[in-house]
Backbone atoms as SQL, in Angstrom:
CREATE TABLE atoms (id INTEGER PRIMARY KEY, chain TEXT, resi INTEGER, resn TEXT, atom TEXT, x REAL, y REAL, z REAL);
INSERT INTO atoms VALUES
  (1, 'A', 1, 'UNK', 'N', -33.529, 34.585, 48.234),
  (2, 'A', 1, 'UNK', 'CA', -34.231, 35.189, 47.115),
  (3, 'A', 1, 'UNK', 'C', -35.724, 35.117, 47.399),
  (4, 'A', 2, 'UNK', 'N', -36.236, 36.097, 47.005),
  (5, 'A', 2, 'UNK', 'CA', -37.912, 35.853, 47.716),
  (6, 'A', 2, 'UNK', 'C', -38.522, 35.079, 46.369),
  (7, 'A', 3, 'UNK', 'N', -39.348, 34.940, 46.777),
  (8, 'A', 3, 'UNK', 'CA', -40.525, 33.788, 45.970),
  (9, 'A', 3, 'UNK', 'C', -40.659, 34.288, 44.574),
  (10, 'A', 4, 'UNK', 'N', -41.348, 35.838, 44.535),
  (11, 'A', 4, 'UNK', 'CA', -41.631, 36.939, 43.559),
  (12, 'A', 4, 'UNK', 'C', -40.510, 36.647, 42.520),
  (13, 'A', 5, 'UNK', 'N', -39.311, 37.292, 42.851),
  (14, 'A', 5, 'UNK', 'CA', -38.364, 37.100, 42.232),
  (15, 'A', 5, 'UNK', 'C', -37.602, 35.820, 41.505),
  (16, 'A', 6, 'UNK', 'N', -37.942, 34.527, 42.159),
  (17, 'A', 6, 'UNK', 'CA', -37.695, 33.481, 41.799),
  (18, 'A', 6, 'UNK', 'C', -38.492, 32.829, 41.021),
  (19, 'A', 7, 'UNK', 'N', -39.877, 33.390, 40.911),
  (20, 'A', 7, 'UNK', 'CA', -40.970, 32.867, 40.104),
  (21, 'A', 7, 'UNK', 'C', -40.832, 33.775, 38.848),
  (22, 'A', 8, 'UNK', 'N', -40.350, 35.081, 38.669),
  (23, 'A', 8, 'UNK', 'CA', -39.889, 35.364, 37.431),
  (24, 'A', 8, 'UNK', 'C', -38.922, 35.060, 36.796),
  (25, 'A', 9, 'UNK', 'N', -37.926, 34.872, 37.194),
  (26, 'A', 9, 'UNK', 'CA', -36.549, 34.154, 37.172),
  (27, 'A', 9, 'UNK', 'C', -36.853, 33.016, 35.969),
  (28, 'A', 10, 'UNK', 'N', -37.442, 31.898, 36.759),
  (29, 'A', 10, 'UNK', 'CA', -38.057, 30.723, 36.256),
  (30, 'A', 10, 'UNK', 'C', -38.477, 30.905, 34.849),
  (31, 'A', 11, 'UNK', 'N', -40.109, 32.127, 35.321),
  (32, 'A', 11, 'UNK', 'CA', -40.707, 32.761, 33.968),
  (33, 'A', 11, 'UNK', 'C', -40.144, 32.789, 33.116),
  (34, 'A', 12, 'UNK', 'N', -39.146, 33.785, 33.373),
  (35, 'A', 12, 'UNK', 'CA', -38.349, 34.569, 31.975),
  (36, 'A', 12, 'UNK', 'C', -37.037, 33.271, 31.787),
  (37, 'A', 13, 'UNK', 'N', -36.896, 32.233, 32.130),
  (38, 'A', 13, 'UNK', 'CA', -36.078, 31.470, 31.794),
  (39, 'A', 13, 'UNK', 'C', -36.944, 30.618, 30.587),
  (40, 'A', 14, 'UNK', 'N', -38.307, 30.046, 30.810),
  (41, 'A', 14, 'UNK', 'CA', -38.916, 29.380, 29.834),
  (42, 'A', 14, 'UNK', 'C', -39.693, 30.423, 28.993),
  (43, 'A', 15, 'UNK', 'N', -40.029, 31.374, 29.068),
  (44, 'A', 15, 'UNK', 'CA', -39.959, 32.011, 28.227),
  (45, 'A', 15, 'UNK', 'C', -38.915, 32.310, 26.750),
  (46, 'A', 16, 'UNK', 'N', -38.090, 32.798, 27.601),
  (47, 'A', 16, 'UNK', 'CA', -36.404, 32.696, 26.258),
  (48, 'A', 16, 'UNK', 'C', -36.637, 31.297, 25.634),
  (49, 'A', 17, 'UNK', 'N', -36.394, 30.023, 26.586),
  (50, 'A', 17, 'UNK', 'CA', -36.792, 28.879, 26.073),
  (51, 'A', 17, 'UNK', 'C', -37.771, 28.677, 25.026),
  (52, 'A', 18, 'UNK', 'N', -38.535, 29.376, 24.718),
  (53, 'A', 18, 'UNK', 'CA', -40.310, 29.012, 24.573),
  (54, 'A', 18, 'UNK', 'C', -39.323, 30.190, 22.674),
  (55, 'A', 19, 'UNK', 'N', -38.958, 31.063, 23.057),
  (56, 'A', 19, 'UNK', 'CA', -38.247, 32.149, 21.378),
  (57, 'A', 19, 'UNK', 'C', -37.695, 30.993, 21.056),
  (58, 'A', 20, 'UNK', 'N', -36.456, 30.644, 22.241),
  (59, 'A', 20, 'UNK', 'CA', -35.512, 30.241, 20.943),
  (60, 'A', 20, 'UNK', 'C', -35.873, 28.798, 20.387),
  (61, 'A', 21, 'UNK', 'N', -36.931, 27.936, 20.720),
  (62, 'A', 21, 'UNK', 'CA', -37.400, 26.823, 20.391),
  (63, 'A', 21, 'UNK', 'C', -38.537, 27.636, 18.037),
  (64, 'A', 22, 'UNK', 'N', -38.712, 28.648, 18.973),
  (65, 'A', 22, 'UNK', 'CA', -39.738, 29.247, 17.850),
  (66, 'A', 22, 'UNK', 'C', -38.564, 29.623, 16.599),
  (67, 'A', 23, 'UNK', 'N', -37.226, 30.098, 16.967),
  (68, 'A', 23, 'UNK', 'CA', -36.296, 30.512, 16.427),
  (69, 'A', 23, 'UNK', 'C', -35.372, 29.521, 15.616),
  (70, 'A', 24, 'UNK', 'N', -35.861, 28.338, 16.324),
  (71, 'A', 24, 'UNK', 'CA', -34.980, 27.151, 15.346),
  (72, 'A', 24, 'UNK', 'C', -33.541, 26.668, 16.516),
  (73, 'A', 25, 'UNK', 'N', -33.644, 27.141, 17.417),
  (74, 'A', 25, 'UNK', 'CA', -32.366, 27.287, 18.505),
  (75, 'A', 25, 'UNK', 'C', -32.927, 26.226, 19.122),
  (76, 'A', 26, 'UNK', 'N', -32.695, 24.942, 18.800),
  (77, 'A', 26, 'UNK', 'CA', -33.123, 24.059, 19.892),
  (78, 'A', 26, 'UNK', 'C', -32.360, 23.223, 20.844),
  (79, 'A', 27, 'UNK', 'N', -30.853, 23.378, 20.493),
  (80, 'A', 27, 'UNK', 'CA', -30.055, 23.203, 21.984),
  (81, 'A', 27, 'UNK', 'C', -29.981, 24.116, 22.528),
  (82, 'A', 28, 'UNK', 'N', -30.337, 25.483, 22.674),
  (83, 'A', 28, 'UNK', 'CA', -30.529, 25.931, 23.372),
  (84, 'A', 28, 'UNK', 'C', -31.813, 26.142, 24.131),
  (85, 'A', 29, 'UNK', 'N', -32.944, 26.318, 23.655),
  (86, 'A', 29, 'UNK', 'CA', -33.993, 25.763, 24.305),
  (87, 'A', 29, 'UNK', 'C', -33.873, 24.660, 24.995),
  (88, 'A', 30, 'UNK', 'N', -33.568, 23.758, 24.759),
  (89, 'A', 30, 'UNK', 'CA', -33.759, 22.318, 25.384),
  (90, 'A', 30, 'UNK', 'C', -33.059, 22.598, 26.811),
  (91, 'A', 31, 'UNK', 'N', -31.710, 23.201, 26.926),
  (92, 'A', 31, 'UNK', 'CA', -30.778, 23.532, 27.993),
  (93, 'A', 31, 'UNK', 'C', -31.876, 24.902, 28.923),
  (94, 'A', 32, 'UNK', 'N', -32.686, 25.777, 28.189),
  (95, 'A', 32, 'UNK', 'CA', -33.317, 26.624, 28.923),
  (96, 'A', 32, 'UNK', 'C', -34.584, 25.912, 29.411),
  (97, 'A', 33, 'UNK', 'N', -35.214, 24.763, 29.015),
  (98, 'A', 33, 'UNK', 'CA', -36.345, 24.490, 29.297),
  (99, 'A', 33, 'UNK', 'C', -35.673, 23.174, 30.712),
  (100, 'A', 34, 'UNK', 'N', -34.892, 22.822, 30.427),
  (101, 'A', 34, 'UNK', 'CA', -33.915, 21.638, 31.717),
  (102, 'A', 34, 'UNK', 'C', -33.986, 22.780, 32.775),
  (103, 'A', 35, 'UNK', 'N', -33.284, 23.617, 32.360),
  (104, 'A', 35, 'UNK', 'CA', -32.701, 24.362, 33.595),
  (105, 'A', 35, 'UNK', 'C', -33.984, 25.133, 34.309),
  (106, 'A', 36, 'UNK', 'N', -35.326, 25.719, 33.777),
  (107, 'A', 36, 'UNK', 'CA', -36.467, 25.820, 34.336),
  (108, 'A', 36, 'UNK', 'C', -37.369, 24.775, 34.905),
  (109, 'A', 37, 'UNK', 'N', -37.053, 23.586, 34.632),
  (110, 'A', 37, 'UNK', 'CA', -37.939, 22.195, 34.946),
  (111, 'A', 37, 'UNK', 'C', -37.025, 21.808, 36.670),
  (112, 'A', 38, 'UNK', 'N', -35.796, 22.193, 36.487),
  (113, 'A', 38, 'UNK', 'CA', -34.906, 21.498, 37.784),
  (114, 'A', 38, 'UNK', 'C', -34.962, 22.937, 38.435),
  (115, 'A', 39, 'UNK', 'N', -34.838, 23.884, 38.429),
  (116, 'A', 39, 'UNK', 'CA', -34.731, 25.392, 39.375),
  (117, 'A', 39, 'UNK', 'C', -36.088, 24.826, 39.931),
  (118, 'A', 40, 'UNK', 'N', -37.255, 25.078, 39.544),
  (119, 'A', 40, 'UNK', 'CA', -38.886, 25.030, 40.291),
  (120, 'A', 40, 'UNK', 'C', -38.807, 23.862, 40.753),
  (121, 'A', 41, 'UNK', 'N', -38.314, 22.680, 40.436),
  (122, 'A', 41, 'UNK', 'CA', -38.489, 21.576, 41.321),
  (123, 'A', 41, 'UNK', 'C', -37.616, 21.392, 42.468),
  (124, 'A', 42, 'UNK', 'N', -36.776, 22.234, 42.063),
  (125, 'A', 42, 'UNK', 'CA', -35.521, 22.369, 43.576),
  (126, 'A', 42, 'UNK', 'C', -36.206, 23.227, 44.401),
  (127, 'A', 43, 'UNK', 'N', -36.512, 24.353, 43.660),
  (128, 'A', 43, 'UNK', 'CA', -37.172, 25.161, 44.625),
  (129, 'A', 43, 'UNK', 'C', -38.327, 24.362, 45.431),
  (130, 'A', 44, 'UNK', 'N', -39.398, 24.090, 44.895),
  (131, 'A', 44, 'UNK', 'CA', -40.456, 22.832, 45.343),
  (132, 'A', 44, 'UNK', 'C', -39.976, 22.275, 46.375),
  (133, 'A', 45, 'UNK', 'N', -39.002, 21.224, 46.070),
  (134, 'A', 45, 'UNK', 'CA', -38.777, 19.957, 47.510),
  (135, 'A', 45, 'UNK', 'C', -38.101, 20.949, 48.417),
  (136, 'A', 46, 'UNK', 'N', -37.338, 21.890, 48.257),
  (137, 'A', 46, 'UNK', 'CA', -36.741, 22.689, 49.490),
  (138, 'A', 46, 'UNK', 'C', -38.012, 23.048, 50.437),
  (139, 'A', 47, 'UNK', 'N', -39.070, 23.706, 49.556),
  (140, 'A', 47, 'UNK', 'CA', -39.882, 24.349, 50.302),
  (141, 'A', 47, 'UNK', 'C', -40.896, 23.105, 50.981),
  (142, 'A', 48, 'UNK', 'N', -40.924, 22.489, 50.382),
  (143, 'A', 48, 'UNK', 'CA', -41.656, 21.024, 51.017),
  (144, 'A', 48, 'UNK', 'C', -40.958, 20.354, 52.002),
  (145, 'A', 49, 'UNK', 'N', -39.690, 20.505, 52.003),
  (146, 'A', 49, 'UNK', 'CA', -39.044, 18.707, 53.101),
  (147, 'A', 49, 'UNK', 'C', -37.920, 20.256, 53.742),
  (148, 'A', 50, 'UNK', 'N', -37.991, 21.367, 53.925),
  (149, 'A', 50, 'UNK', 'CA', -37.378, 22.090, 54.735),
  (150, 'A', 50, 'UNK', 'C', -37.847, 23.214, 55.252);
């Protein structure tokens, strides 16, 4: 997946996160804001230690 694409990915993952926290949806936010915090940091150490 190129970078571009994975950095929107991310985006538009904490983004949704970022509504449905505004929306009152906060297990779901919480599960969209996890899953954007661990994607960029996976992505991160891959690109660092490989």
């Amino acid at each position: 997946m190129n970078t571009f694409y994975r950095d929107i990915l991310i985006g538009l993952i904490f983004v949704v996160g970022i509504v449905g926290f505004i929306s009152g949806e906060f297990v779901i936010s919480t599960v969209l804001f996890a899953s954007a915090a661990i994607l960029s940091n996976v992505y991160l150490n891959r690109e660092f230690y490989g």
